[in-house]
C-alpha distance (Angstrom), angle and dihedral (degrees) to the residues before:
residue distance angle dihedral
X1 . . .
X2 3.65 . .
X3 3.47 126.7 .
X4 4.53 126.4 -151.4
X5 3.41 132.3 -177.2
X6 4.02 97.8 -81.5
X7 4.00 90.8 -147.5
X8 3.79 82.5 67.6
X9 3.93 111.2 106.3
X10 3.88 109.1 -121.9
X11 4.00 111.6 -127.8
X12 3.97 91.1 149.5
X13 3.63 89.1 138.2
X14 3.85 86.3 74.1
X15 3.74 97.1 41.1
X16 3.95 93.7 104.5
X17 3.92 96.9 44.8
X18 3.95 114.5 103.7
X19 3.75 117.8 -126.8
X20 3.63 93.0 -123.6
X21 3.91 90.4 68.2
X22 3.74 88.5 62.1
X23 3.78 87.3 81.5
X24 3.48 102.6 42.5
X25 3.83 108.9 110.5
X26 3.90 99.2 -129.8
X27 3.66 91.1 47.1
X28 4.73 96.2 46.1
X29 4.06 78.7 52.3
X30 3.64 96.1 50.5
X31 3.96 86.7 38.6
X32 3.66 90.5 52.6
X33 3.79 98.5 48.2
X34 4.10 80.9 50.8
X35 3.57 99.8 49.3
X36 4.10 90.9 48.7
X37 4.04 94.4 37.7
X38 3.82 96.7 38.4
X39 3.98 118.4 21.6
X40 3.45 85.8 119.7
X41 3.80 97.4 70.1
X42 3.98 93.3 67.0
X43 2.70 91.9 84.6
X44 3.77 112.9 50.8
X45 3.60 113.0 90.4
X46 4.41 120.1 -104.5
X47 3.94 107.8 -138.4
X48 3.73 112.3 -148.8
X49 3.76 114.9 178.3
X50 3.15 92.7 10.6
X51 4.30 90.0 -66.0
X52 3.42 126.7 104.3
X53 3.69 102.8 -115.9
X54 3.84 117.4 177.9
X55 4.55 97.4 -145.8
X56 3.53 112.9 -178.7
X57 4.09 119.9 116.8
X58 3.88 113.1 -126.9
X59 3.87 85.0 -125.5
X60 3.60 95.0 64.4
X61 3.57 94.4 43.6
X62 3.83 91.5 55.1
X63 4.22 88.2 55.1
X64 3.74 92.8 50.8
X65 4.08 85.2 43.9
X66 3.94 85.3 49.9
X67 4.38 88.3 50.7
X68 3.64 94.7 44.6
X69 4.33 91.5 43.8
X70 4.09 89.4 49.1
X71 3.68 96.4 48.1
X72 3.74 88.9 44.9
X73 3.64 92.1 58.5
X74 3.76 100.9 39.4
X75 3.72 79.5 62.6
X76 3.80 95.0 52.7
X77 3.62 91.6 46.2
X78 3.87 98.0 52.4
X79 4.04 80.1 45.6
X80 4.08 81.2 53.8
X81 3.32 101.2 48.7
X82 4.13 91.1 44.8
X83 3.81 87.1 53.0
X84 3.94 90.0 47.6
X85 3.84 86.5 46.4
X86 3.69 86.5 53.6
X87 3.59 99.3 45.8
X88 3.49 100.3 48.2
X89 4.05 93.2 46.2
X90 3.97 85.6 42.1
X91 4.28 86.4 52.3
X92 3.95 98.1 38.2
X93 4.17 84.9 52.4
X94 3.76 87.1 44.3
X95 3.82 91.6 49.5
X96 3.91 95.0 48.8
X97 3.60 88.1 45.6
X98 4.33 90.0 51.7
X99 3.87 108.0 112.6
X100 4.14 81.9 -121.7
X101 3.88 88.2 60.6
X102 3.77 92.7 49.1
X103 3.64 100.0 46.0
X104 3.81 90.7 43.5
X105 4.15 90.1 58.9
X106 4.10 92.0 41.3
X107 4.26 93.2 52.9
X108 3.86 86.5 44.3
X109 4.04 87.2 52.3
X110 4.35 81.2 49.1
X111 3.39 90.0 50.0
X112 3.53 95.7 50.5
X113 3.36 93.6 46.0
X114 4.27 100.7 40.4
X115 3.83 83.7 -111.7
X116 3.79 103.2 159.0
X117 4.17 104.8 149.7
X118 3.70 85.3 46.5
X119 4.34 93.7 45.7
X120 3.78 81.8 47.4
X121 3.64 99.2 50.5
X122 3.98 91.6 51.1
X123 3.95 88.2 49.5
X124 3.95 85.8 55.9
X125 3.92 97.1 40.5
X126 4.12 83.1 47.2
X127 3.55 95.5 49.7
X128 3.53 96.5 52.4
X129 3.41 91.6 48.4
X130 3.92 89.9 53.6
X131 4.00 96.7 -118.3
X132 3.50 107.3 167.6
X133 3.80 104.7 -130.9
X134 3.57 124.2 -149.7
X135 4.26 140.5 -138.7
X136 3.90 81.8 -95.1
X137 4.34 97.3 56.6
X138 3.88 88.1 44.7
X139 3.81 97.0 54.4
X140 3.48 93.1 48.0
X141 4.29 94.1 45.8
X142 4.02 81.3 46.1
X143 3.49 94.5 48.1
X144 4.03 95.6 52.1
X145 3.73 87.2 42.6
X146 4.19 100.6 49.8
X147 4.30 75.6 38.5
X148 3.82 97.7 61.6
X149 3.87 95.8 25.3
X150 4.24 92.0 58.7
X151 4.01 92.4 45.5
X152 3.40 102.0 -108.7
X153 4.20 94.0 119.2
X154 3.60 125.9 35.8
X155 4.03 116.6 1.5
X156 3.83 85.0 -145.8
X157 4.00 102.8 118.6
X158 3.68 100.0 -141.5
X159 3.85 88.6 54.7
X160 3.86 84.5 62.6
X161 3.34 95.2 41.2
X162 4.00 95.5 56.7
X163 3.68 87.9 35.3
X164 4.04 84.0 68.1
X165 3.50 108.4 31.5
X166 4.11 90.1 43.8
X167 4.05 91.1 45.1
X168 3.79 86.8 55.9
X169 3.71 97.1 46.0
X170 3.98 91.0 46.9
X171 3.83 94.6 44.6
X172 4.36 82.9 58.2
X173 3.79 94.2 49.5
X174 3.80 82.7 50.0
X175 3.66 99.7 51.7
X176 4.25 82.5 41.5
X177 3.69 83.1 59.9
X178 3.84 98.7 56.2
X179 4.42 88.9 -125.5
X180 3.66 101.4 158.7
X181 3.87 98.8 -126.9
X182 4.23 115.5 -140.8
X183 3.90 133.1 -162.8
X184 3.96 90.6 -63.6
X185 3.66 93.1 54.2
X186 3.93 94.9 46.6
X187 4.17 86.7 44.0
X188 3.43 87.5 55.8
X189 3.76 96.3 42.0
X190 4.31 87.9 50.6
X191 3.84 88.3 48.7
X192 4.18 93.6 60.6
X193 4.11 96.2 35.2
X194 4.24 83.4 60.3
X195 4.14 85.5 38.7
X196 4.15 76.8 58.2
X197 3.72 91.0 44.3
X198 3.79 92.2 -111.3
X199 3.69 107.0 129.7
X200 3.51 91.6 162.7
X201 3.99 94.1 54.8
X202 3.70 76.2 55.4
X203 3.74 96.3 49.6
X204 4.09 88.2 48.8
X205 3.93 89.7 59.7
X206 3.36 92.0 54.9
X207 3.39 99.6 55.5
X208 4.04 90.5 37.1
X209 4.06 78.9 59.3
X210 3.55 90.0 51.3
X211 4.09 95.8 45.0
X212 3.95 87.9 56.0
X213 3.80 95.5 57.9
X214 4.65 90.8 -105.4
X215 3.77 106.8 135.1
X216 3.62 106.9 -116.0
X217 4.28 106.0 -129.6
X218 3.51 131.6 -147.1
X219 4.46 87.3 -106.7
X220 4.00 79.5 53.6
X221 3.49 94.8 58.1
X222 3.54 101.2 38.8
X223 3.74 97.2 79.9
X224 3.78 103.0 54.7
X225 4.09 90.4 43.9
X226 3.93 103.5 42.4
X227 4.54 82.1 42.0
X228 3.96 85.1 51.2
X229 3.77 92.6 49.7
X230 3.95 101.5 44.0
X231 4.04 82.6 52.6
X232 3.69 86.7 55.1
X233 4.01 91.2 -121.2
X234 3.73 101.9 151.3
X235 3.85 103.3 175.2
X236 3.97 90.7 45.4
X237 3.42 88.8 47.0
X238 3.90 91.7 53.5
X239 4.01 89.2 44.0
X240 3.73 84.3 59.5
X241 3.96 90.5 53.0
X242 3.37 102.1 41.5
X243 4.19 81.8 48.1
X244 4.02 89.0 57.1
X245 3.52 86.9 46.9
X246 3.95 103.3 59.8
X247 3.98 88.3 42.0
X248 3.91 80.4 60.5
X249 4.13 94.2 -111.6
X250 3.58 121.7 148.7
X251 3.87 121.2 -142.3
X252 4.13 109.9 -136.6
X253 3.57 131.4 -161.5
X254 4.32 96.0 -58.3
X255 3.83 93.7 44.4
X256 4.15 90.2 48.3
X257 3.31 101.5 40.3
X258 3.79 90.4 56.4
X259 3.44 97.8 51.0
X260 4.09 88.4 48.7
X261 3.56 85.4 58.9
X262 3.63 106.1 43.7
X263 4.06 82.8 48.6
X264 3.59 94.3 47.2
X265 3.97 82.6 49.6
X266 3.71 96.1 52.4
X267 3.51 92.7 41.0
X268 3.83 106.9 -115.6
X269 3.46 103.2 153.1
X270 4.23 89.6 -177.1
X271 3.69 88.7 51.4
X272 3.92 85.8 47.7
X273 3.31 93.5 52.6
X274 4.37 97.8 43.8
X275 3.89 83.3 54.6
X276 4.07 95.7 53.5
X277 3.91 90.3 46.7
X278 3.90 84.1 52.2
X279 3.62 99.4 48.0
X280 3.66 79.8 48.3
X281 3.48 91.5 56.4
X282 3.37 111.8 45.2
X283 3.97 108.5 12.7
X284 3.94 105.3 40.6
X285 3.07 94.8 172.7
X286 4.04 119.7 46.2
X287 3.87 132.4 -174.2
X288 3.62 133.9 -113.4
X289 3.56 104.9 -84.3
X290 3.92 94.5 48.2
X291 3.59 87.8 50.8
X292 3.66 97.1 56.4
X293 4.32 80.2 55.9
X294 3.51 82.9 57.7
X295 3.82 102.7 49.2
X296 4.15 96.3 39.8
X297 4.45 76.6 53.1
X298 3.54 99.8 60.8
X299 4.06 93.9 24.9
X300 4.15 82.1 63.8
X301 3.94 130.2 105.9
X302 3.45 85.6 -124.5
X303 3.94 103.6 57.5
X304 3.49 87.0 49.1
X305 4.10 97.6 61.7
X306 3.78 94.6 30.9
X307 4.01 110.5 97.5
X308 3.85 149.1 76.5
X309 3.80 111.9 -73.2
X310 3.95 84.4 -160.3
X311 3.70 136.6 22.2
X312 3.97 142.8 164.5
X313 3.92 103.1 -94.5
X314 3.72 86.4 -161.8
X315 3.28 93.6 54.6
X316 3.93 96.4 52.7
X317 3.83 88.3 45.8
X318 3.54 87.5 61.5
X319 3.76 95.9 44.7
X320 3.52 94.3 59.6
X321 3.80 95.6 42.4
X322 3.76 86.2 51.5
X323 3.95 93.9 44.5
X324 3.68 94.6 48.8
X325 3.75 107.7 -99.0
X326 3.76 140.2 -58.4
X327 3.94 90.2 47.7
X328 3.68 145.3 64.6
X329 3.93 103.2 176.7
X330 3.70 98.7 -152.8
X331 3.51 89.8 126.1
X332 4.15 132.5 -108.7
X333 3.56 116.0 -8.0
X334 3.89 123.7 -162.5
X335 3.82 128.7 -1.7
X336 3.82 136.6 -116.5
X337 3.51 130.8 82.9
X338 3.77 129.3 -47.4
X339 3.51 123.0 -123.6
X340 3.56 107.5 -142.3
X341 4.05 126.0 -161.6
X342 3.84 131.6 168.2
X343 3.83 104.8 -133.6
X344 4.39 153.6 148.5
X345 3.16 135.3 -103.0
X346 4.01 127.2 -136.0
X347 3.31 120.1 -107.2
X348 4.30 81.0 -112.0
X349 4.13 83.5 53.7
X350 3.70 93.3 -100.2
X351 3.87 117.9 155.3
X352 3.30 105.4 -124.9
X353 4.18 91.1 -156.1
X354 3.84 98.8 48.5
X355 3.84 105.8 17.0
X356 3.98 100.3 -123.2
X357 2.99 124.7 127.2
X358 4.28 136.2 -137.5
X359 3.66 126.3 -102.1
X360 3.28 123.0 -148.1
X361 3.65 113.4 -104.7
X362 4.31 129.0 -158.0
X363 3.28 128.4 -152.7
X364 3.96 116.4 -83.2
X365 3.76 124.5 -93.6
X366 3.40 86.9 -107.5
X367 3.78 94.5 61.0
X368 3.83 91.4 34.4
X369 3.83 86.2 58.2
X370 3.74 98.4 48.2
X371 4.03 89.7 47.4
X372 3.59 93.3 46.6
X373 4.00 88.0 52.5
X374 3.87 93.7 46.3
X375 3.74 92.1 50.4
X376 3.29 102.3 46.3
X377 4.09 87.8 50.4
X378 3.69 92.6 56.7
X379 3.82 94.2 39.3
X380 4.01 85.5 57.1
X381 3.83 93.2 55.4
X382 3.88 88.1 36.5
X383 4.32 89.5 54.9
X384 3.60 141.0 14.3
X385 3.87 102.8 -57.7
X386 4.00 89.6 -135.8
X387 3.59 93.1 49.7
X388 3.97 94.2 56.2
X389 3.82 87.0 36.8
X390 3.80 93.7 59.7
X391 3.80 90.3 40.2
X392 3.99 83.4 60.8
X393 3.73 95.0 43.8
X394 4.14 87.0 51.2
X395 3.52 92.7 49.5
X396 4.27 93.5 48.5
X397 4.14 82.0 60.1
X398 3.73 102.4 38.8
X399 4.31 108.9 32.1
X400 2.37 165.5 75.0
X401 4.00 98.4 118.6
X402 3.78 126.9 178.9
X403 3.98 95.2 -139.1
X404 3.66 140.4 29.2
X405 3.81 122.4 -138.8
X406 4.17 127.4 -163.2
X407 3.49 94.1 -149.4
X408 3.97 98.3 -165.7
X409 3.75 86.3 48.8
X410 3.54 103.4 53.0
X411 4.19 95.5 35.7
X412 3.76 88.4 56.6
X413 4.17 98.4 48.8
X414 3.46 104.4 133.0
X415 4.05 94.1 -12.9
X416 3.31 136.1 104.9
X417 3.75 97.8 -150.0
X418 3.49 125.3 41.1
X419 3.74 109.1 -79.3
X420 3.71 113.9 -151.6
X421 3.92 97.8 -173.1
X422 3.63 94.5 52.1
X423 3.91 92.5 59.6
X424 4.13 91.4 41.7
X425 3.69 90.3 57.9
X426 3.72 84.6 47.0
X427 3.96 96.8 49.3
X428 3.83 83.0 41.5
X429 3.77 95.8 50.2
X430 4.09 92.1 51.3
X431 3.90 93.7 42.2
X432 4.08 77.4 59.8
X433 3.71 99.4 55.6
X434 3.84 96.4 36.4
X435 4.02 107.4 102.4
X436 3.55 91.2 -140.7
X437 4.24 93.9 48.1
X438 3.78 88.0 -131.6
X439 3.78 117.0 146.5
X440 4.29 118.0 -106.4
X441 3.62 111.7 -101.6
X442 3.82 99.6 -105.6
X443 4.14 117.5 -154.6
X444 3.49 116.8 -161.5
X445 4.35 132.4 165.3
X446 3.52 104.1 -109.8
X447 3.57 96.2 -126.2
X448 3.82 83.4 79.8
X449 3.65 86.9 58.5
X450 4.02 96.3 57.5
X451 3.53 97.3 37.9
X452 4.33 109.3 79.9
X453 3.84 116.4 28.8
X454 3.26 95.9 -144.1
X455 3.66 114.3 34.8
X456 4.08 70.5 56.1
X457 3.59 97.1 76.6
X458 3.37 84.0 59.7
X459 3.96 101.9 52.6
X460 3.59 92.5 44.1
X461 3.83 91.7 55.7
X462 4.03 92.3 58.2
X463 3.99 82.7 43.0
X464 3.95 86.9 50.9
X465 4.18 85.5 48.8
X466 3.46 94.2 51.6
X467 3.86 90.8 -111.7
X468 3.45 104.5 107.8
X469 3.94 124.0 57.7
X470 3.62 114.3 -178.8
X471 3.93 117.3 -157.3
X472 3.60 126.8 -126.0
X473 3.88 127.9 -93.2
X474 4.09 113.7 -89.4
X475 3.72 95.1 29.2
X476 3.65 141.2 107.2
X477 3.69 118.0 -113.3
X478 3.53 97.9 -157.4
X479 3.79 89.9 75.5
X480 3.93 94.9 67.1
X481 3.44 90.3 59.9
């Protein structure tokens, strides 16, 4: 006869079932249906021997503990995660239901639609209602107001009067509020100080902007400059570009052509003359209205008895040499009227009013110098810094060359294998046209180089010249280009 702790609850009937069964599928089913059906037969006592013996090792009891505890709390976590579900569906539907939802989607609908006595009426009804509007509902009210109040809506005058005196009222309520305003909000702001005729109110937001770490735009700019030139204020409007241009903001066509006109107006023939070489620069090619600018400039009394009556010709040669061509930007030269012609060009680039034709112009040292230094930084973290580093080092003693040639590109032109004659005549061809009759610089992997003995000889002959620079092993020869 043996005798168990009696307090022990008697699961015998399981006592020769291994614990990996428990998570076989067939047998968690047939547990499952057990453990609903029967629960109630653990705990009625098993008599073996006629004595009622309680068998069932703590061990085992603790694993069937352990199956019972997991399925218990995958159940509570699928019941979790439903709840979750449901409380995040139930607080998204409570959130586009909020009166700050519903307002926000009806003033974008007003903004879409230039709807400002409507966008004003729902920021009345919401205020009295004690919504708590957000950065988002004051750009858009702003933005409808500086809209209207600068012209660019309705042309009915008491739509551009309660754009501005509304805008002004709102932007107070939102500054009562504590809502941090951004760029939008001080764009907006600039648009109704010059729909005041304040340019300089205009002017002060900027810099405000500028003091509280926002990154002034172009669009935030634009107010304060194109207000300064309509008043005819030159040097403000020239504070505001020289402004834009230390926050790193380029004027374009609108901005330029303003600040031609206000200098052409004021009679600044330097000025003048700064603003054509920028249009040149960065426009090319300008539209109707800024060409007019243009025409009534050089058309003027006063282009035609501003200029040098004598210069160094030498030293203009050299000026457009060293600016790239078609330029020497050492200001007016000569006096006397203009005579200005609309005209074509020849397919060749021949005027067809006065015969000459156009030279081909680079970009200025200035430019070439700023590219050069932004390629070379991205070809370091493209390739091996050294490797680049040397290939600048090499070129300082061997260049400067008047052409560049891809060797592996050129050698395999309608080849399969590499074709050595095919990029001599090339080299050859090049070293022809060049005014100095110096061989191209000619990049090529160096794999190329170790591959035929005898084309070789050649390769190592340019390499001996200082023509040929072959690039290291593991990197991309495009980048030496």
């Amino acid at each position: 006869m043996l005798k168990v702790n009696p307090f022990v609850p008697s699961l015998s009937m399981f006592n020769k079932i291994p614990f990996s069964l428990l998570y076989r599928r067939g047998f968690r089913r047939a547990f499952r249906i057990f453990e609903a059906g029967h629960c109630n037969s653990f705990a009625k006592l098993v008599s073996i021997s006629n004595v009622n013996v309680n068998f069932f090792a703590v061990d085992k009891t603790r694993n069937l503990s352990a199956v019972a505890t997991a399925k218990k709390s995958g159940l509570n976590a699928s019941s979790s995660s439903r709840t979750n579900e449901m409380t995040n569906k139930a607080k998204k539907k409570a959130r586009m239901e909020s009166p700050e939802f519903l307002l926000k989607i009806k003033l974008d609908m007003c903004s879409k639609h230039g709807k400002l006595e409507e966008a004003l009426r729902l920021y009345d009804e919401s205020i009295s209602n004690g919504v708590s509007l957000k950065l988002h509902h004051y750009n858009m009210l702003l933005y409808l107001c500086a809209r209207e109040a600068s012209g660019d809506g309705s042309q009915l005058n008491e739509l551009k009067e309660l754009g501005l005196k509304r805008g002004f009222e709102i932007f107070q309520k939102m500054v009562g509020d504590e809502v941090s305003p951004n760029e939008t909000t001080f764009t907006s702001m600039a648009r109704l100080a010059v729909a005041r005729e304040d340019p300089d109110m205009a002017f002060e937001l900027v810099k405000q902007m500028k003091s509280l770490g926002i990154p002034p735009r172009l669009r935030s700019y634009g107010p304060a400059l194109l207000g300064f030139c309509e008043k005819g204020n030159a040097e403000k409007a020239y504070e505001v570009d020289a402004h834009m241009f230390e926050s790193g903001v380029t004027p374009e066509e609108p901005e330029l052509s303003a600040l031609l006109k206000v200098s052409i107006n004021t009679k600044k023939a330097d000025k003048v003359y700064e603003m054509l070489q920028r249009f040149r620069a960065s426009v090319r090619q300008v539209s109707e209205s800024t060409l007019q600018v243009v025409e009534d400039w050089f058309k003027s009394k006063d282009a035609a008895s501003v200029g040098a009556e004598k210069w160094d010709v030498k030293q203009i040669k050299e000026a457009v040499i060293g600016g790239g061509g078609g330029w020497h930007g050492l200001g007016w030269l000569g006096s006397g009227r203009w005579r200005v012609v609309r005209t074509e060009m020849t397919e060749n680039g021949v005027c067809r009013s006065c015969g000459e034709k156009l030279v081909c112009i680079d970009i200025d040292p200035k430019e070439t110098e700023n590219f050069a230094a932004k390629l070379t930084e991205l070809a370091c973290s493209k390739e091996v810094r050294a490797d680049f580093v040397q290939f600048q080092e090499w070129l300082q003693q061997h260049g400067p060359f008047d052409a560049v040639v891809d060797g592996a590109n050129v050698a395999l032109i309608n080849s399969e294998a590499f074709n050595l004659n095919q990029l001599k005549n090339v080299v050859n061809k090049l070293q022809q046209m060049s005014p100095t009759k110096r061989s191209p610089l000619i990049i090529l992997h160096r794999s190329r180089i170790a591959r035929d003995p005898n084309k070789r000889k050649w390769l190592e002959r340019w390499q001996r010249a200082g023509v040929l620079y072959a690039t290291p092993y593991g990197s991309n020869d495009d980048w030496f280009f």
